[in-house]
Backbone of each chain as ProteinMPNN parsed JSONL, in Angstrom:
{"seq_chain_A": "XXXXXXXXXXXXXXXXXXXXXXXXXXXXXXXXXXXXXXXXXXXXXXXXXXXXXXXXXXXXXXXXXX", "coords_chain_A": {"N_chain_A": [[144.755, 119.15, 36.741], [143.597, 117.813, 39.791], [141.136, 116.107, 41.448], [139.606, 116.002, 44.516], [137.196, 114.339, 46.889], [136.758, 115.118, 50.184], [135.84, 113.57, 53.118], [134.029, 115.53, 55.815], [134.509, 116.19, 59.327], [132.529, 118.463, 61.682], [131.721, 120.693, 60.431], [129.715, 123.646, 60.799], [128.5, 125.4, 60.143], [128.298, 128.83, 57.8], [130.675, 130.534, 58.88], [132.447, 128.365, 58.74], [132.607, 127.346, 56.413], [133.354, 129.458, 54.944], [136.102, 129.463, 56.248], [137.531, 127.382, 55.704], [137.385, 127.335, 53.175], [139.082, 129.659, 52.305], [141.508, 128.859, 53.835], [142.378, 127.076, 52.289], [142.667, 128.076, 49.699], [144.492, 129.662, 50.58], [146.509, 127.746, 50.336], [147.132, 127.194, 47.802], [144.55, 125.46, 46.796], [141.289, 124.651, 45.47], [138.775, 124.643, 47.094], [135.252, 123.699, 47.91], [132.695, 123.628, 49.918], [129.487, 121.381, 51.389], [127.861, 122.139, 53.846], [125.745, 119.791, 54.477], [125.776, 117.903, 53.786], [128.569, 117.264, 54.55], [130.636, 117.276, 53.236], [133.928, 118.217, 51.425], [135.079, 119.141, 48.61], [137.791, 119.433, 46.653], [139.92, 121.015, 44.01], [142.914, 120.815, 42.648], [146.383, 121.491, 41.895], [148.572, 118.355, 41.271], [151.167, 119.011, 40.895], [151.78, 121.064, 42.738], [150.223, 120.97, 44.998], [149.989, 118.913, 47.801], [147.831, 116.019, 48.951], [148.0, 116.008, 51.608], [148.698, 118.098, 52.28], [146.265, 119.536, 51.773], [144.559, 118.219, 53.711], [146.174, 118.707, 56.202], [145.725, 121.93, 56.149], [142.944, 121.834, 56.435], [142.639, 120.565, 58.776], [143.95, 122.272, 60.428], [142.39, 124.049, 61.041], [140.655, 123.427, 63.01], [139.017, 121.164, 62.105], [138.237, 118.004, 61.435], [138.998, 115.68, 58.797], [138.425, 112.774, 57.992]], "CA_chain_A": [[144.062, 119.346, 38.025], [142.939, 116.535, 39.913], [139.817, 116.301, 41.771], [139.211, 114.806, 45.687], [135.698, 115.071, 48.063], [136.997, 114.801, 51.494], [134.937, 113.684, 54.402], [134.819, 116.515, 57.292], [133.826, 116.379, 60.401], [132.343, 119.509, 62.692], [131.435, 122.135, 60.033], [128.327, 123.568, 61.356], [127.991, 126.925, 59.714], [128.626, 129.6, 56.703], [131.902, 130.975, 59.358], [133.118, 127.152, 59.049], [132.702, 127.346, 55.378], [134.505, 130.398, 55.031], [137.609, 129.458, 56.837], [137.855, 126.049, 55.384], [137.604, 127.576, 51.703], [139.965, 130.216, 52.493], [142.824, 128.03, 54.01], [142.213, 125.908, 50.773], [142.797, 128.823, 48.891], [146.348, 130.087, 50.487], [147.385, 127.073, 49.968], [146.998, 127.305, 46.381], [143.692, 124.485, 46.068], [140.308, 125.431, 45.341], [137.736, 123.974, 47.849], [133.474, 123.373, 47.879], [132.464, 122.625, 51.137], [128.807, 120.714, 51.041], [127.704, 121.775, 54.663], [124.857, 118.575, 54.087], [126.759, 115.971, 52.902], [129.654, 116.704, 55.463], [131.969, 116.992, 52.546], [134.548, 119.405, 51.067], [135.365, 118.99, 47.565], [138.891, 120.093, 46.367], [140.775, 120.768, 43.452], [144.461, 121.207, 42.791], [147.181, 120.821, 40.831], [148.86, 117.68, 41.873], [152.662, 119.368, 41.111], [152.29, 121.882, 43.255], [150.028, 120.441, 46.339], [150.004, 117.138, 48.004], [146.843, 116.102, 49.502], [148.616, 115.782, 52.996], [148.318, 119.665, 52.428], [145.32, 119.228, 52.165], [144.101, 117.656, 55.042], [146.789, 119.323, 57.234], [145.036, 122.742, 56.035], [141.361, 121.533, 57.04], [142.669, 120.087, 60.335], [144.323, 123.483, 61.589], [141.077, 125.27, 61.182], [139.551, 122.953, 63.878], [137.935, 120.056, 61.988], [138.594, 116.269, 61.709], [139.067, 115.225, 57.934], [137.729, 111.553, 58.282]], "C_chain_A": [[143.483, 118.031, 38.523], [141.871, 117.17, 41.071], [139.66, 115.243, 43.599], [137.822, 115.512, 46.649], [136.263, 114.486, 49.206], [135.733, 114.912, 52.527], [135.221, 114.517, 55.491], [133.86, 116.554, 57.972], [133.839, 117.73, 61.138], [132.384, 120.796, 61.773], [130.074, 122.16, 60.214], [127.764, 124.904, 60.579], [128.662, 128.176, 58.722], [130.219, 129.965, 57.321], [132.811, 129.205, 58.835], [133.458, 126.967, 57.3], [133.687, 127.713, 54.758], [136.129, 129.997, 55.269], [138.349, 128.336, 56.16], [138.516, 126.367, 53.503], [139.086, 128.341, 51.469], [141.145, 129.929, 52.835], [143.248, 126.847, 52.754], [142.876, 126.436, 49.863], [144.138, 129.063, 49.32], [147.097, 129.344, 50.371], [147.36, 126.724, 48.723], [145.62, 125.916, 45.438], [142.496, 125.511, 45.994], [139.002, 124.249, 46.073], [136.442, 124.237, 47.675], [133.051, 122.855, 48.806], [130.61, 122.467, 50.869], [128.256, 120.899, 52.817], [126.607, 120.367, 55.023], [125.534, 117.835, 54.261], [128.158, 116.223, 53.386], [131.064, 116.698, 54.811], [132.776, 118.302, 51.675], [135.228, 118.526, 49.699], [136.519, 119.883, 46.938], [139.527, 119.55, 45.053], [142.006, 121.5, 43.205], [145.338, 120.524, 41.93], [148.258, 120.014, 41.426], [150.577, 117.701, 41.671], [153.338, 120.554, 41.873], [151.478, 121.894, 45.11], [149.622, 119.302, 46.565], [148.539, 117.217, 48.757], [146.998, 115.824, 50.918], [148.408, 117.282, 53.442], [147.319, 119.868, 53.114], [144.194, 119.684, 53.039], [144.862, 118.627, 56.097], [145.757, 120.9, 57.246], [143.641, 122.88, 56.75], [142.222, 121.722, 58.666], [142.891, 121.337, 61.185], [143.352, 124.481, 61.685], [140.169, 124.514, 62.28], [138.821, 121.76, 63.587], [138.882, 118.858, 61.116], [138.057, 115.745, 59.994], [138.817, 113.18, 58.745], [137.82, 110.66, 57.154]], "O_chain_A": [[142.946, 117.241, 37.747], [141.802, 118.336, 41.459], [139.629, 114.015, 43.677], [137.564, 116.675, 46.961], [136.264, 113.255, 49.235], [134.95, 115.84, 52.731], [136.281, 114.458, 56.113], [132.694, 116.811, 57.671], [134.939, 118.257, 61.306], [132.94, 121.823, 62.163], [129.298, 121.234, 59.977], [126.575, 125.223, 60.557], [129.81, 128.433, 59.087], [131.124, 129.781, 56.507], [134.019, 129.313, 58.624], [134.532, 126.465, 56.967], [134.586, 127.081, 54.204], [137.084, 130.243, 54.532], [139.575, 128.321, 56.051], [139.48, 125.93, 52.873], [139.997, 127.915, 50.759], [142.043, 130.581, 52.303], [144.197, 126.088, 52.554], [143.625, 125.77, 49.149], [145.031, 128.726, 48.543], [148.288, 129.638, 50.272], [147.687, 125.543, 48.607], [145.6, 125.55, 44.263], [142.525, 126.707, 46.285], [138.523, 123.26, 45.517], [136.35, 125.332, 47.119], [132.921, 121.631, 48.802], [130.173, 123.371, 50.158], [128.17, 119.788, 53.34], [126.86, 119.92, 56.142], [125.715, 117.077, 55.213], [129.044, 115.57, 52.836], [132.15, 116.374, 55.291], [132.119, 119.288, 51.342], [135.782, 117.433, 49.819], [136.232, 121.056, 46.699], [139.719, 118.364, 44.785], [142.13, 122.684, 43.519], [145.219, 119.426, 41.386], [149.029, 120.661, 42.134], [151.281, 116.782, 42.089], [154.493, 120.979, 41.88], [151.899, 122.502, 46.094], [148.974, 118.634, 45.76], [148.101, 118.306, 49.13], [146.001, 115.351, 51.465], [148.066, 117.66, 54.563], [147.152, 120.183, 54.292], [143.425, 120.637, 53.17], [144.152, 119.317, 56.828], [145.06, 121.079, 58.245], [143.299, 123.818, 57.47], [142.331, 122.707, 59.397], [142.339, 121.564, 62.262], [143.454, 125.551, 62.286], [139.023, 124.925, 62.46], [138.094, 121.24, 64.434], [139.889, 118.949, 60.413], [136.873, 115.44, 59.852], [139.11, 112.731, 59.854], [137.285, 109.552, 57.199]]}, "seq_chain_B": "XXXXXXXXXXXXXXXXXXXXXXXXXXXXXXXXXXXXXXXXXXXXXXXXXXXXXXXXXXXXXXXXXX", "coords_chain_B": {"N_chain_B": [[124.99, 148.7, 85.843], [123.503, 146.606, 83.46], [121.918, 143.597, 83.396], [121.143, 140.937, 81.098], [119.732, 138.085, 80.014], [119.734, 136.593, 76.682], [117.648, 134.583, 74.549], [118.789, 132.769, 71.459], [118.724, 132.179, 68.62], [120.046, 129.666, 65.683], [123.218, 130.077, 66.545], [126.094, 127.736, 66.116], [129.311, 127.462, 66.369], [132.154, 128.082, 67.612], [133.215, 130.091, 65.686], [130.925, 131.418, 65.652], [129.991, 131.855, 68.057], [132.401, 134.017, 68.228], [131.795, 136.471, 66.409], [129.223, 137.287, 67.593], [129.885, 137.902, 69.984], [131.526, 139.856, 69.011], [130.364, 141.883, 67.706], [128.99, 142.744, 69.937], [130.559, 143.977, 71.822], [131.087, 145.828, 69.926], [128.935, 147.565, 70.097], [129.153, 148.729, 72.29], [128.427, 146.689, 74.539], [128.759, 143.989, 76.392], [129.248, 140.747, 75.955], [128.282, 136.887, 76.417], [128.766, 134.03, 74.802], [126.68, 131.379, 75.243], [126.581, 128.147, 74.004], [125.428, 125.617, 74.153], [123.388, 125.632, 75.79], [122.359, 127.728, 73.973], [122.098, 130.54, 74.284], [122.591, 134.189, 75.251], [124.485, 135.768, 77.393], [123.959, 139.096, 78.264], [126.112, 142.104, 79.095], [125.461, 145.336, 80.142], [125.32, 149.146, 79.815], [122.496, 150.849, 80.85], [122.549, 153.829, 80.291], [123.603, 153.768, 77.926], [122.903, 151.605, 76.142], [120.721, 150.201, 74.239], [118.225, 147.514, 74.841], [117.098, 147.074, 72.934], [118.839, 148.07, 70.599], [120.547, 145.932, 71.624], [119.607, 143.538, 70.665], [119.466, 143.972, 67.714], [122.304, 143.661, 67.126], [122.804, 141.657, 67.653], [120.738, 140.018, 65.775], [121.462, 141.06, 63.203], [123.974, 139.857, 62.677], [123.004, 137.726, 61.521], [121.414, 135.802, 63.143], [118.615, 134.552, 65.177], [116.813, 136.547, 68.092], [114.759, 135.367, 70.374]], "CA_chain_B": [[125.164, 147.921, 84.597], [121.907, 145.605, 83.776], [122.521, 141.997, 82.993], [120.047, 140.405, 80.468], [119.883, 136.603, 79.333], [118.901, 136.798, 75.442], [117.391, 132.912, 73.944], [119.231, 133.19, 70.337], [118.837, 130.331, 67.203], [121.147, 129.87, 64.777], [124.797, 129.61, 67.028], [126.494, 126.819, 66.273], [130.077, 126.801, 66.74], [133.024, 129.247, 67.886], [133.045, 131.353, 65.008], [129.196, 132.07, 65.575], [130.431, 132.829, 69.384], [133.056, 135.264, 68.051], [131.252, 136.535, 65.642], [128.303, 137.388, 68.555], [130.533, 138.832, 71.043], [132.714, 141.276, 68.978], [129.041, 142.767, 67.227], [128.015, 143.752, 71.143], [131.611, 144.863, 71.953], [131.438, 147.37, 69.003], [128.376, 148.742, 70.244], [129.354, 149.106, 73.871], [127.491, 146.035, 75.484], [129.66, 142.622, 76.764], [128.42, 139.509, 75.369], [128.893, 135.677, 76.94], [127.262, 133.221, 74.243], [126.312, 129.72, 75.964], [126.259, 127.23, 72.559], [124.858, 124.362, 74.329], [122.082, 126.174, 76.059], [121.392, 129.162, 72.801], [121.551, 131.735, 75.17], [123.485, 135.27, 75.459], [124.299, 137.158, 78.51], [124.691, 140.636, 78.126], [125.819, 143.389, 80.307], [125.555, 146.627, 79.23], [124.96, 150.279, 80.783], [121.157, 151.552, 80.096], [122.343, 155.085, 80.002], [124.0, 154.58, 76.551], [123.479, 151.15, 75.169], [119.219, 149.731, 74.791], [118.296, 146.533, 74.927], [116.853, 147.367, 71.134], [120.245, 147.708, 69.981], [121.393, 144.431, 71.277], [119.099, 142.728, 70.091], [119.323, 144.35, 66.58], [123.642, 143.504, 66.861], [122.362, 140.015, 67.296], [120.395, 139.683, 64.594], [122.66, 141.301, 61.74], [125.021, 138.864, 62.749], [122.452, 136.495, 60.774], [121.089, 135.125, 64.277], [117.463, 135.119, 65.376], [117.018, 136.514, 69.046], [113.581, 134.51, 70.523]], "C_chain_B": [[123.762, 147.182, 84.561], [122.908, 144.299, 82.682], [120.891, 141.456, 82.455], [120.73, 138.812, 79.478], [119.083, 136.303, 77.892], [118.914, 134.939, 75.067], [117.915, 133.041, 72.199], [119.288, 131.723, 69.496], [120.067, 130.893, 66.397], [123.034, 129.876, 65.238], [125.291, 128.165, 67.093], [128.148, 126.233, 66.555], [130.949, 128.023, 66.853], [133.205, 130.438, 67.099], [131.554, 131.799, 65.422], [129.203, 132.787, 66.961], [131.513, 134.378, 69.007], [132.716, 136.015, 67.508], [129.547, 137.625, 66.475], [128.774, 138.779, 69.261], [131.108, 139.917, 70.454], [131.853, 142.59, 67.93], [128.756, 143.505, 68.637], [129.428, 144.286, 71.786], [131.054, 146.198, 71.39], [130.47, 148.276, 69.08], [128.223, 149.167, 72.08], [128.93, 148.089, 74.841], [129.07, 144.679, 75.76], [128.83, 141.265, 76.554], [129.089, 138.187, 75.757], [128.091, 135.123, 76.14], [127.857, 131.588, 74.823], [125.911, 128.801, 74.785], [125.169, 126.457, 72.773], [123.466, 124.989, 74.728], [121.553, 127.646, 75.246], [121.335, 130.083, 73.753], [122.519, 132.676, 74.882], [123.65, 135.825, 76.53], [124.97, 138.302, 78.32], [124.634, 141.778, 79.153], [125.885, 144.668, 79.962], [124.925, 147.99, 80.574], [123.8, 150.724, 80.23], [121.522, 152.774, 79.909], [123.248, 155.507, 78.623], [123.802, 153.152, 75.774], [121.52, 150.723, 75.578], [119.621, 148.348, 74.42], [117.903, 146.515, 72.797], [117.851, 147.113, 70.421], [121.017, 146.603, 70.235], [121.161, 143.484, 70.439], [119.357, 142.634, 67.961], [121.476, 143.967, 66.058], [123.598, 142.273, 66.253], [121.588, 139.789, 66.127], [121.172, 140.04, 62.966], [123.463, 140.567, 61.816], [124.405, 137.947, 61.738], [121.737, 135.087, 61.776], [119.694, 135.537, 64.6], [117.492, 135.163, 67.211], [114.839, 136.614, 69.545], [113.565, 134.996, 71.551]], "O_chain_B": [[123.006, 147.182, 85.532], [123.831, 144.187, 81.875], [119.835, 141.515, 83.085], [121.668, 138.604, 78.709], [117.945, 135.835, 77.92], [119.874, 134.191, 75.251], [117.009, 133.628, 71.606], [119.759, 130.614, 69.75], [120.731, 131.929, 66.4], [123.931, 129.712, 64.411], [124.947, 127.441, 68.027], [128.399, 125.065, 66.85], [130.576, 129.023, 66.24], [133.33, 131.567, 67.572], [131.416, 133.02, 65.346], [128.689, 133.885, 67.174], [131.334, 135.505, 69.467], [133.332, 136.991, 67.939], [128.978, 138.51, 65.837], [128.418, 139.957, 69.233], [131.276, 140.936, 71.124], [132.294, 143.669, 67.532], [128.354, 144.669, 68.635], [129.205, 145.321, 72.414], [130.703, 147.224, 71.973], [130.544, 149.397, 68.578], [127.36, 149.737, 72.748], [129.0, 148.435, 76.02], [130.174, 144.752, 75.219], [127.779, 141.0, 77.138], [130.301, 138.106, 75.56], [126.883, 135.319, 76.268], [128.929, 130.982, 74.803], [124.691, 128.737, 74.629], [124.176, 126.411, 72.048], [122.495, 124.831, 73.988], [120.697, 128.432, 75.653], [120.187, 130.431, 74.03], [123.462, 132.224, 74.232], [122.739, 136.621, 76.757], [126.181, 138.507, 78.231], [123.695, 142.251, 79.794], [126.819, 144.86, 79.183], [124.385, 147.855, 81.673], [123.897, 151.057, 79.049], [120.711, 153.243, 79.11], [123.569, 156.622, 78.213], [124.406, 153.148, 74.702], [121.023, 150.849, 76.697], [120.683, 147.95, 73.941], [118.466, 146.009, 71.827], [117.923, 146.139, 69.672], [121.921, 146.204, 69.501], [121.901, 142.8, 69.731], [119.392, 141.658, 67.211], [121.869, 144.031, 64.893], [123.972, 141.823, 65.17], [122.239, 139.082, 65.357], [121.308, 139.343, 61.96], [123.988, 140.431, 60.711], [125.205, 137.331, 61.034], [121.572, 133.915, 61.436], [119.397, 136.714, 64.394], [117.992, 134.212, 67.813], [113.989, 137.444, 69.226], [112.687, 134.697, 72.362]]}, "name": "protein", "num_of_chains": 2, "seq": "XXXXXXXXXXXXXXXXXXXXXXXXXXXXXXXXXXXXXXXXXXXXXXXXXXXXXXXXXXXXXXXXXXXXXXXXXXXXXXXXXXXXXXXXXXXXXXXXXXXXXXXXXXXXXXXXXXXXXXXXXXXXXXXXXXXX"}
């Protein structure tokens, strides 16, 4: 499993949490978003998702990986 | 119909609008939430929906209505 804290911009609230964790999740990672500290903490197994995933994942929920 | 402008904390971003509006749907009222200015407008019919009950949609949402 490897381990990344991504910077995200424009989560403001428990719904933003939610959605972010959950798109984390169908794509087979396991996310920690940090509404504070702006950051989402993901892990995953690096033979079955790329961290382009990722990011693409965050982004289509609305918010600006940074 | 009566039209009432509720002052509401706690909305911060589209889910918290959808999230708003489809609580005063389900109890008969129509809900517009204004982010920037915290506000709600609701229209609703007094002869089946109170203002009590909007207020009380709005707050189970996890929203305080000021």
């Amino acid at each position: 499993m490897k381990n990344v804290t991504l910077k995200v911009e424009g989560m403001s609230c428990n719904h933003c949490v939610n959605s972010i964790e959950k798109a984390l999740k169908e794509i087979g990672a396991a996310g920690k978003v940090d509404l504070a500290a702006k950051t989402v903490e993901v892990s995953f197994d690096e033979s079955s998702v790329t961290e382009a995933a990722i990011k693409e994942a965050i982004e289509e929920q609305g918010y600006d990986v940074v």
